[in-house]
LOGU-718597 format. One record per residue (C-alpha): residue number from 1; residue in one letter; chain; z, y negated, x. Coordinates in nm, 4 decimals. Layout:
N
+------+------+-------+----------+----------+----------+
! resi ! resn ! chain !        w !        v !        u !
+------+------+-------+----------+----------+----------+
!  NUM !    A !     A !        Z !        Y !        X !
...
+------+------+-------+----------+----------+----------+
***
This chain:
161
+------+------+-------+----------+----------+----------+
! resi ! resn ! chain !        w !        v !        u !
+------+------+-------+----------+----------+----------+
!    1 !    X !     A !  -1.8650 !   2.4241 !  -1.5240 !
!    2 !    X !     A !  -1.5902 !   2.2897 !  -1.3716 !
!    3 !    X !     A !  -1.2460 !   2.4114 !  -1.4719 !
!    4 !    X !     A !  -0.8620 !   2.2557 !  -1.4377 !
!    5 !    X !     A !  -0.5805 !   2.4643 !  -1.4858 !
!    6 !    X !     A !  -0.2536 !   2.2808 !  -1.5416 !
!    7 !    X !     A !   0.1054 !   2.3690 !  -1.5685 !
!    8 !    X !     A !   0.3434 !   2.1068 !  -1.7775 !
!    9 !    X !     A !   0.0787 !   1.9474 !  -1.9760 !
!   10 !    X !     A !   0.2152 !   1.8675 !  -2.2873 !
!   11 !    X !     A !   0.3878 !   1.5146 !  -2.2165 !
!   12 !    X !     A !   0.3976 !   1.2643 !  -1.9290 !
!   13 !    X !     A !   0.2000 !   1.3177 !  -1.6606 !
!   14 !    X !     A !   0.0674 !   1.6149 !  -1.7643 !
!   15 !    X !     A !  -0.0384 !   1.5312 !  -2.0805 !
!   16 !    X !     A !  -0.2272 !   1.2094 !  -1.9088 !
!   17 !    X !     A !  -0.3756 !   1.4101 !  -1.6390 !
!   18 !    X !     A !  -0.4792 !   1.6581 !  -1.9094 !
!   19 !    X !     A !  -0.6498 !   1.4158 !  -2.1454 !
!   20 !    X !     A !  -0.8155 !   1.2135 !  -1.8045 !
!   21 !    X !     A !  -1.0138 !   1.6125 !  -1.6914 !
!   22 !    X !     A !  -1.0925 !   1.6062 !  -2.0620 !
!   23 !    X !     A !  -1.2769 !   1.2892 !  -2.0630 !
!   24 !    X !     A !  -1.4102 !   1.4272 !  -1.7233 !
!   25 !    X !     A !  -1.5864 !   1.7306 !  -1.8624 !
!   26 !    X !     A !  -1.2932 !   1.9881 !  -1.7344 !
!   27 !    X !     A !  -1.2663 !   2.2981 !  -1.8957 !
!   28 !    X !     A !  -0.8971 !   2.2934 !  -1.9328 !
!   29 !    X !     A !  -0.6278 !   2.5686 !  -1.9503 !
!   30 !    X !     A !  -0.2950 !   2.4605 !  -2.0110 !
!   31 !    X !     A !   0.0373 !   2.6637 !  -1.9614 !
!   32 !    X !     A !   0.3612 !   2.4616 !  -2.1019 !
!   33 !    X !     A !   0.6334 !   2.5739 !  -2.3848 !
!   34 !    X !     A !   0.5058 !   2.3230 !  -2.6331 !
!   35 !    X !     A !   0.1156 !   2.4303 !  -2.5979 !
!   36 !    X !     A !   0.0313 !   2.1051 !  -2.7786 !
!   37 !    X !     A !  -0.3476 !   2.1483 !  -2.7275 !
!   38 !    X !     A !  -0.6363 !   2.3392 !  -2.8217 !
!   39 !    X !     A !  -0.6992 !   2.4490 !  -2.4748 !
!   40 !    X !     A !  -0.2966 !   2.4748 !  -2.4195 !
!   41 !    X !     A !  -0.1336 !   2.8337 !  -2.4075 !
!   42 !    X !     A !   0.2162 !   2.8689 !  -2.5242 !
!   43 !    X !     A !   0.4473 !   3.0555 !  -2.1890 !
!   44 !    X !     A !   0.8136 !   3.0123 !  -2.0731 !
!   45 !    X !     A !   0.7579 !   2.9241 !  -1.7078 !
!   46 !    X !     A !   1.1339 !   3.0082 !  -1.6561 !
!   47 !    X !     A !   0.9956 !   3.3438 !  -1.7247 !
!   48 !    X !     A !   0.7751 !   3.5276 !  -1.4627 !
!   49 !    X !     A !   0.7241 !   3.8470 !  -1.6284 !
!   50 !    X !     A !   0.5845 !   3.7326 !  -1.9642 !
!   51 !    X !     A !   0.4353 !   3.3964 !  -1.8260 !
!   52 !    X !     A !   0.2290 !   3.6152 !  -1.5225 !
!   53 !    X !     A !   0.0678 !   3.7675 !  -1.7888 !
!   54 !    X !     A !  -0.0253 !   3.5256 !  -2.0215 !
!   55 !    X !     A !  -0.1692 !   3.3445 !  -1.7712 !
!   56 !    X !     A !  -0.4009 !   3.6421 !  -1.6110 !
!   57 !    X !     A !  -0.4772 !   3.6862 !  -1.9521 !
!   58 !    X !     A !  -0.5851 !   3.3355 !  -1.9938 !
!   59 !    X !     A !  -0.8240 !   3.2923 !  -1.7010 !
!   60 !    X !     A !  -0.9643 !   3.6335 !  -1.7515 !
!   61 !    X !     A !  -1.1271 !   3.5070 !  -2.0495 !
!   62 !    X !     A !  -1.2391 !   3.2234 !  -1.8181 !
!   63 !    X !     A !  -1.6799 !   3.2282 !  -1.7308 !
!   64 !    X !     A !  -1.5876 !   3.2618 !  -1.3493 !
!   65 !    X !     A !  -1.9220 !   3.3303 !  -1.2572 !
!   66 !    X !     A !  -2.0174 !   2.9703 !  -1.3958 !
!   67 !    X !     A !  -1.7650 !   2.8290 !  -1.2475 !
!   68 !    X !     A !  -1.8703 !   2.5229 !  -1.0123 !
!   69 !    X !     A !  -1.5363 !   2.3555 !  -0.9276 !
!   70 !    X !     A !  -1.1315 !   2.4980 !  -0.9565 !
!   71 !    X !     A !  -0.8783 !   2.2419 !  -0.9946 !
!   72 !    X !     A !  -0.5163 !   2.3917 !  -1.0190 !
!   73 !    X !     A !  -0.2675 !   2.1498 !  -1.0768 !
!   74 !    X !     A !   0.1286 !   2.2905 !  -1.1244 !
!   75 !    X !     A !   0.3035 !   1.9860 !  -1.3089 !
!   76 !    X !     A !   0.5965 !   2.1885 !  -1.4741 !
!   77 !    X !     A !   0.9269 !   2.1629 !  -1.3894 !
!   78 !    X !     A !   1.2430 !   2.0935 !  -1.4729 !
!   79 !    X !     A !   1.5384 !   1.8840 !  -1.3340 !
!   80 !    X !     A !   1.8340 !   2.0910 !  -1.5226 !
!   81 !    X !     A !   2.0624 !   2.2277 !  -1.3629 !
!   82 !    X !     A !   2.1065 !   1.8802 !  -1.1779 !
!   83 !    X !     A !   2.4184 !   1.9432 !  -0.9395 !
!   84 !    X !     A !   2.5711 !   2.1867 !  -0.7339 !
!   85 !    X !     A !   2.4408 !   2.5623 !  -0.8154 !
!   86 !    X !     A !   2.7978 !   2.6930 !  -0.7712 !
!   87 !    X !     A !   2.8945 !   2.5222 !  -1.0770 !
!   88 !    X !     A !   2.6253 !   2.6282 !  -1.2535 !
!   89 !    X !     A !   2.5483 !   3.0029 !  -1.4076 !
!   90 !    X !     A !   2.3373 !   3.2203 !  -1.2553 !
!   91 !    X !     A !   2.0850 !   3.2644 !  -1.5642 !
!   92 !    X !     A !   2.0855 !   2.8131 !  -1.5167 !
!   93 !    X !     A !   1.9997 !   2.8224 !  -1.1386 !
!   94 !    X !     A !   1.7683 !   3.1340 !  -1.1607 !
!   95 !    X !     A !   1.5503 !   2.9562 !  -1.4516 !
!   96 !    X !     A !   1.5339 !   2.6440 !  -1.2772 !
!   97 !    X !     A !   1.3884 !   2.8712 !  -0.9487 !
!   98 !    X !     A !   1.1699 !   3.0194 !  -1.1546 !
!   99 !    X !     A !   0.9904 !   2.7460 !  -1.3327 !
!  100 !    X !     A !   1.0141 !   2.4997 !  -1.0202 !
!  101 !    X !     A !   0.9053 !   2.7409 !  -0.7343 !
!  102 !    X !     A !   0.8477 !   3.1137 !  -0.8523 !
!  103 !    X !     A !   0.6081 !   3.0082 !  -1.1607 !
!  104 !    X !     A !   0.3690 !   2.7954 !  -0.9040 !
!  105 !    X !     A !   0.2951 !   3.0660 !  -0.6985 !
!  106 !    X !     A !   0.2734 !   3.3178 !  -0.9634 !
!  107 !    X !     A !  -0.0062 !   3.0602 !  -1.1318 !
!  108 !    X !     A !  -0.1555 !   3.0273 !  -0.7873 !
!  109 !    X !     A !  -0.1766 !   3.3885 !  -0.7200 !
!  110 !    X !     A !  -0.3121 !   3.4725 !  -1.0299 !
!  111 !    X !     A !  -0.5825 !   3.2361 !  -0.9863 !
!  112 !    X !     A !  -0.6815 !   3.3130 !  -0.6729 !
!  113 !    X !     A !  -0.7031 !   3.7113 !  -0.7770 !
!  114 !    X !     A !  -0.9497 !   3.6029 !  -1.0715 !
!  115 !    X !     A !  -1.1966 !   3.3460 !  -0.8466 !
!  116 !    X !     A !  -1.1468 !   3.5172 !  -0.5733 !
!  117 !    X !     A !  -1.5229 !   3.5433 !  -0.4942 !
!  118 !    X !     A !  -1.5426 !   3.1836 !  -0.5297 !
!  119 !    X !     A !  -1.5841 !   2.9422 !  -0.2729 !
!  120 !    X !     A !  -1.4766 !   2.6107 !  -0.2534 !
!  121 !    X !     A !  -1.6012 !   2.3106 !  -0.0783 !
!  122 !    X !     A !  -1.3733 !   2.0460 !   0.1006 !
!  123 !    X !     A !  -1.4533 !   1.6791 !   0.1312 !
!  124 !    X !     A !  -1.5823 !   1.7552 !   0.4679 !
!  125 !    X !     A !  -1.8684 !   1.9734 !   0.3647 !
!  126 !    X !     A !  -1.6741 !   2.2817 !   0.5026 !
!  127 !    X !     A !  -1.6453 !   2.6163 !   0.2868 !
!  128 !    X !     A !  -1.2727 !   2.7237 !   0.2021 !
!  129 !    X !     A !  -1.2173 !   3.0743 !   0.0975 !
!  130 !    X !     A !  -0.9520 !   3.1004 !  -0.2337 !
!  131 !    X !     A !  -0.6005 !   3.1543 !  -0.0139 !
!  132 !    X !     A !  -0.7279 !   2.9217 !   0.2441 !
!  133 !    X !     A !  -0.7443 !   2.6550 !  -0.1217 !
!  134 !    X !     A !  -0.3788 !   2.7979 !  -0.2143 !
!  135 !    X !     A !  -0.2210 !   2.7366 !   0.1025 !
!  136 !    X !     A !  -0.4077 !   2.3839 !   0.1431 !
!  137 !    X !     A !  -0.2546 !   2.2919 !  -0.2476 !
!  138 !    X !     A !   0.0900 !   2.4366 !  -0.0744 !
!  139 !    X !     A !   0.0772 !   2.2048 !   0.1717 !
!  140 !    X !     A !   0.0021 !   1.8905 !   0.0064 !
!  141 !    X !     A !   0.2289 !   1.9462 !  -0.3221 !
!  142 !    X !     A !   0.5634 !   2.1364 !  -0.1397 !
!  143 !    X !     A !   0.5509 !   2.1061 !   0.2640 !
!  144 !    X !     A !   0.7622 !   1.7848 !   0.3056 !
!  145 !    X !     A !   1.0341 !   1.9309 !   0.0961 !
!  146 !    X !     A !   0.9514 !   2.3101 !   0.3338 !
!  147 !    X !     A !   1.1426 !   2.3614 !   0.6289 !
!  148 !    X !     A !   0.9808 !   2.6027 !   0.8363 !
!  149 !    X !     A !   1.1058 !   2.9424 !   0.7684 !
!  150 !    X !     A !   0.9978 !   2.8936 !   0.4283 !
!  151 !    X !     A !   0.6817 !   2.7091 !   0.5267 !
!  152 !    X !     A !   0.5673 !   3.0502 !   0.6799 !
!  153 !    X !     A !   0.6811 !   3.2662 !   0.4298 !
!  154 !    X !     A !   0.4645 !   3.0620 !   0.1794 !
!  155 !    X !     A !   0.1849 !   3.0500 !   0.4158 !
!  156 !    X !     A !   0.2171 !   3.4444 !   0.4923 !
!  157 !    X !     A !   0.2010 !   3.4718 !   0.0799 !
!  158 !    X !     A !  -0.1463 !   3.3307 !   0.0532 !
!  159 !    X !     A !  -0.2794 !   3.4942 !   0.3410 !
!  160 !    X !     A !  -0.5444 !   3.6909 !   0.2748 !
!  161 !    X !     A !  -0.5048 !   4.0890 !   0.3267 !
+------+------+-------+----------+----------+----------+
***
């Protein structure tokens, strides 16, 4: 079985990259507000508390041991507050951090805790322990916009123990 889990999957992109797994034989979890699908779950993403656990929750009910391929795709986000942060409140700036750059490596780190006995398999035949997947997702969704100090701290997150 091969499972996707998406964040921001309820319209645009999301939705389309949602309904495309579907018609791909995904098993699909998806985390957004809205939770407009029968495979969506309803979390705040601005929220790391409650969203943390609802999606641990979520992939615990997951068949991990039948599990044959892990797409994670983090699609949510949210352009407000556009502008300077100064002018904005804290609660504003704070949500925005949380749902653009907090919630995607809560998601990821609650994935790789559940399949963490999983191994995947690159396009070059090598194996890929989970963090070593986390930090490659890292790299090709946030490094250009990384600038070094932060590009280590994200790598040292993902490392394993």
């Amino acid at each position: 079985m091969r499972i996707a889990i998406v964040t921001g999957g309820s319209r645009g992109l999301g939705r389309a990259l949602c309904e495309q797994l579907s018609t791909r034989g995904y098993k699909l979890i998806e985390f957004s507000r809205t939770a407009p699908h029968p495979y969506s779950v309803s979390t705040d993403l601005s929220d790391p508390d409650l969203s943390r656990k609802k999606v641990r929750h979520a992939l615990l009910s997951l068949k991990r041991d039948a599990c044959d391929g892990l797409l994670v795709i983090h699609n949510a986000g949210t352009l407000t507050p556009i502008g300077p942060a100064a002018s904005k409140s804290d609660a504003a700036v704070l949500a925005n951090i949380n749902t653009n750059f907090v919630s995607a490596l809560l998601v990821l780190s609650e994935v790789m805790a559940t399949f963490q006995s999983i191994v995947q398999r690159q396009a070059d035949g090598e194996l890929v322990a989970p963090d070593r997947v986390a930090q490659a997702v890292l790299r090709l969704v946030a490094e250009p916009t990384l600038v070094p100090g932060e590009r280590y701290a994200a790598s040292a997150y993902f490392s394993a123990p």
